[in-house]
N, C-alpha and C positions, 0 to 999 in steps of 0.2 A: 318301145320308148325307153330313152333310159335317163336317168337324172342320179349324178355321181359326183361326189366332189372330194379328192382326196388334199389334204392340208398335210406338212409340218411346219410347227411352229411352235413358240414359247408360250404357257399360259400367260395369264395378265392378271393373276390372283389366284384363289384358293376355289376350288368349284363350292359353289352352294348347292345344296342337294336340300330338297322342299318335297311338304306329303302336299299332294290335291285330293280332290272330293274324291271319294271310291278308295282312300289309304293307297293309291299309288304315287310313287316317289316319281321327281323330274331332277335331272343336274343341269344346272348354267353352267360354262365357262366359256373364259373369253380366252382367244389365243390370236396372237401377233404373229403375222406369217410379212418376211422384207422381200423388196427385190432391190434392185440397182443400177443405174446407166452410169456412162461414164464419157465424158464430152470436151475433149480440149482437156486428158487427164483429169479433170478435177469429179470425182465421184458424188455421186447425188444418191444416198437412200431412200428408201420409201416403206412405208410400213401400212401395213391394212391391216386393222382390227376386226376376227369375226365373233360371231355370236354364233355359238356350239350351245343346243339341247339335247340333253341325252335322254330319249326315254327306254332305250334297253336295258328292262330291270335287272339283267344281268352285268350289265356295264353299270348301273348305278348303282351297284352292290359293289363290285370291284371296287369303284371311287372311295364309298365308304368305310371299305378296309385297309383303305391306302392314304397316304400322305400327298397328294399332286402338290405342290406349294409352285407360289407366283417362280416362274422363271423355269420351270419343268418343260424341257422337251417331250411334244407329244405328236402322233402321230393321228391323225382323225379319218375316218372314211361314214361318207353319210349324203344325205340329198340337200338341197338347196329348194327354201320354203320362201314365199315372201309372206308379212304379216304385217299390219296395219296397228296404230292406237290413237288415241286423242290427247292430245296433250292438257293441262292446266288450262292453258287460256283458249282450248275448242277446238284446235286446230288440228286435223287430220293428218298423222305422220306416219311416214310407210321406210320396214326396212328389213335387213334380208336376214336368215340364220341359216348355216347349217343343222339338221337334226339327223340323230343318232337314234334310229329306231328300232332298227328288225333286225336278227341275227345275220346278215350278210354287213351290217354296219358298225364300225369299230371304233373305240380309243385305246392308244397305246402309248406308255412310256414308252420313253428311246432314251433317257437318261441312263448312265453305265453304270449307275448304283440301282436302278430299279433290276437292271437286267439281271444284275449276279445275286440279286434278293428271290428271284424266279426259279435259280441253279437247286 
């Protein structure tokens, strides 16, 4: 079986990085991947926002010694989870993330000032 989802795209904020119970750390970030048609010339974009968890405490070490800031090209490799909550007024709402977990799963600048900071 396999479950893979590879993304680039622009963050959509700064990743929040959070301890849970047992002192292990989690990163949110949200990153905007576009696509586009085109129809009688006139172009139409479109923009899907996902929802990226990191829990490779190596990848959320790297975050923490880095700067990602909103509008960072990034490159992501991870599985696709669905996850459920309740909202305020009771109601059952379900939606999807990628997560970043095991050392076969990646986040990457692709920013050309991350890259030559690597050199």
């Amino acid at each position: 079986m396999l479950n893979k989802v590879q993304l680039i795209g622009f963050t959509g904020a700064d990743a929040e990085i959070r301890t849970v119970s047992g002192g292990k750390k989690v990163a949110t970030l949200r990153v905007a991947t576009n696509r586009y048609t085109k129809k009688d010339g006139d172009r139409k974009d479109y923009t899907t926002w996902h929802q990226v968890e990191i829990w490779n405490q190596g990848t959320v070490g790297w975050l923490e010694g880095r700067h990602l800031p909103k509008g960072s090209k990034v490159f992501v490799e991870g599985e696709i989870r669905h996850d459920r909550y309740t909202d305020q007024s009771g109601q059952e709402r379900f939606f999807s993330k990628v997560v970043v977990a095991t050392p076969q799963h990646e986040l990457k600048s692709l920013d050309r000032q991350e890259a030559s900071d690597e050199d």
